[in-house]
N, C-alpha and C positions, 0 to 999 in steps of 0.2 A: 251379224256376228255369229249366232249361233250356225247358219249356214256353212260360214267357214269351218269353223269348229268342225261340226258334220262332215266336211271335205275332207279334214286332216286327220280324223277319225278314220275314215276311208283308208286314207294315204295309207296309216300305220297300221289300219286290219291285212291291207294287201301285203306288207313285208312279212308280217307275221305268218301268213298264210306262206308265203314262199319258205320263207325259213322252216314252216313245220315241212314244207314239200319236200323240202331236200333233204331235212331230217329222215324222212320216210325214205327217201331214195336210198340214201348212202344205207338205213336200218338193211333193207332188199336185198343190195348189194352183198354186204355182209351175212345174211342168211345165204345168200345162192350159194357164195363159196364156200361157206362150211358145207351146207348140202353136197358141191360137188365134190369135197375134199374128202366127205364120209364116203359117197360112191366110189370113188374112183383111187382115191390112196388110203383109204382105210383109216383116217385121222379125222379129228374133230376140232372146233374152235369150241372150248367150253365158254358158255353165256352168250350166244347170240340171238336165243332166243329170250333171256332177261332183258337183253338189250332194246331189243325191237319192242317187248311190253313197254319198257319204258319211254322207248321213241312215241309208240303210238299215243301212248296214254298223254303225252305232252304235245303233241300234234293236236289233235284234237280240241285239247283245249286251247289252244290258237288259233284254230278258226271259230270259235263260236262270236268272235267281233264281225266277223267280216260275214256271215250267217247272218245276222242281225242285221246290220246295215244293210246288207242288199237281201234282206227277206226271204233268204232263200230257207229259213226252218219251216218241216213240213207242220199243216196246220186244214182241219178239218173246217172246209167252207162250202158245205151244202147250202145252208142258209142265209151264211156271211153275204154272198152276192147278192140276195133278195129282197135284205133290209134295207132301207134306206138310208145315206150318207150320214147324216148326224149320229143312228145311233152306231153304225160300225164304227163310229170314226169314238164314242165312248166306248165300244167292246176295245177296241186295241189299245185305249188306254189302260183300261181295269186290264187287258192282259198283260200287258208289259209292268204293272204294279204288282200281279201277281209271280209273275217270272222274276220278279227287282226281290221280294220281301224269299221269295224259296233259293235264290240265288245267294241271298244274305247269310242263309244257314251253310247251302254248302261251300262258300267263300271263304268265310270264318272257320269251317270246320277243315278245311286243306289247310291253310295257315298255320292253324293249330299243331298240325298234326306234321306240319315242315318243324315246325319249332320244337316240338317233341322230339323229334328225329334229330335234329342239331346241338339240345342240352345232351341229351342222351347216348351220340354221337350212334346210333344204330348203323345197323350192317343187316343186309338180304340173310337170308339163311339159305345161301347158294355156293357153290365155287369163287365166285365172285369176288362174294362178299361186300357187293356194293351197298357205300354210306349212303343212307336211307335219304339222309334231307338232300342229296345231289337229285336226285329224278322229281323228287314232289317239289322242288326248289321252282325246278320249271314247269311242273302241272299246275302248283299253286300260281307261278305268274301269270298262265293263259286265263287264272279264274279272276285275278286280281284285277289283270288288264279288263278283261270281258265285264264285270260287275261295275267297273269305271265308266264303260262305253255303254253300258245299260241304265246307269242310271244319269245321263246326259240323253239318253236318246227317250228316258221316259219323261224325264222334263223339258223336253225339244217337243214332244209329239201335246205334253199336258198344255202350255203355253199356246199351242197351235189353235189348242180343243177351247181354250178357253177366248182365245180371240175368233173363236168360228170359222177356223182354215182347214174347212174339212178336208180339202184337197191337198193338204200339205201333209196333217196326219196322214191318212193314205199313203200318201210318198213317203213318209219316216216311218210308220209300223204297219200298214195295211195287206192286205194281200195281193196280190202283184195281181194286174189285169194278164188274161190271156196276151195282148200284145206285148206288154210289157215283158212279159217270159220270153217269148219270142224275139224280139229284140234284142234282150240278154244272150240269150244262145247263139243266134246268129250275128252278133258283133263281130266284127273285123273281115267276113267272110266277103262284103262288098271291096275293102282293100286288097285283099287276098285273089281276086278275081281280077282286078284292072291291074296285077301285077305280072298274074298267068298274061292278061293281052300284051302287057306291056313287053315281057319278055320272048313273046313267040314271034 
């Protein structure tokens, strides 16, 4: 059960992640041509740079699901390789316990601070003038979703730890073997190849 769960977690980090992708896309987009409109006709798009702060700033926090899930947060493992299975497989718990309780503060404290912005109906103090709880609306959701998927993925790995599936821990919070990276990166490049033969 919880397996699936973990799938569907997956499922809804990878849209997220697309959605902030193209967030950032279209953000680009709209900087290039004010850039090239200041060059070249002497005109400006006022706030495209507000804009793109707030695209980034909400990108961002929609991939930290999909970060987590496939492990790709960078993480200092001089040691981690040398210890042996049982106790890595309790570091990654006590890690992801302590990421779940700091993640607590800054979750609650974006919420907060969306809801401030919406009694109080705030504005940028820009040309703009953008209402403040529209951008943290979405910053807060990437922290809300991520702190949902964090704390399933800390009692997915504690469950594991506590039935002695150190190899499962591993796979849900561990640090990725050198193949494993490997493997990740070079995905799809085996179909990608028998496409080139197939098509020449």
């Amino acid at each position: 059960m919880m397996a699936a769960i973990h799938a569907r977690l997956e499922t809804l980090s990878r849209w997220l992640v697309w959605a902030g992708g193209a967030a950032l896309m279209v953000a680009a987009v709209i900087v290039t041509i004010d850039v090239l409109c200041r060059k070249f006709l002497g005109i400006t798009m006022s706030g495209s740079d507000e804009i793109s702060g707030y695209v980034f700033a909400a990108s961002t926090t929609w991939a930290y699901s999909y970060t987590l899930l496939h492990r790709s947060n960078v993480r200092i493992d001089a040691l981690y390789n040398l210890l042996p299975r049982p106790v890595t497989a309790v570091l990654d718990v006590i890690g992801l316990a302590l990421l779940l309780y700091y993640m607590w503060f800054m979750t609650s404290t974006a919420v907060l601070a969306f809801l401030e912005s919406w009694e109080l109906n705030s504005v940028s103090i820009t040309t703009l003038e953008t209402p403040q709880w529209i951008p943290q609306f979405f910053w807060a959701m990437g922290l809300v979703v991520f702190f949902c998927v964090l704390i399933f993925v800390t009692l997915y790995a504690l469950v594991a730890l506590l039935q002695r599936n150190f190899d499962l821990v591993r796979k849900i919070a561990g640090v990725p073997s050198i193949d494993e990276v490997v493997e990740e990166e070079t995905a799809g490049i085996d179909v990608m190849e028998a496409s080139k033969v197939k098509g020449a």
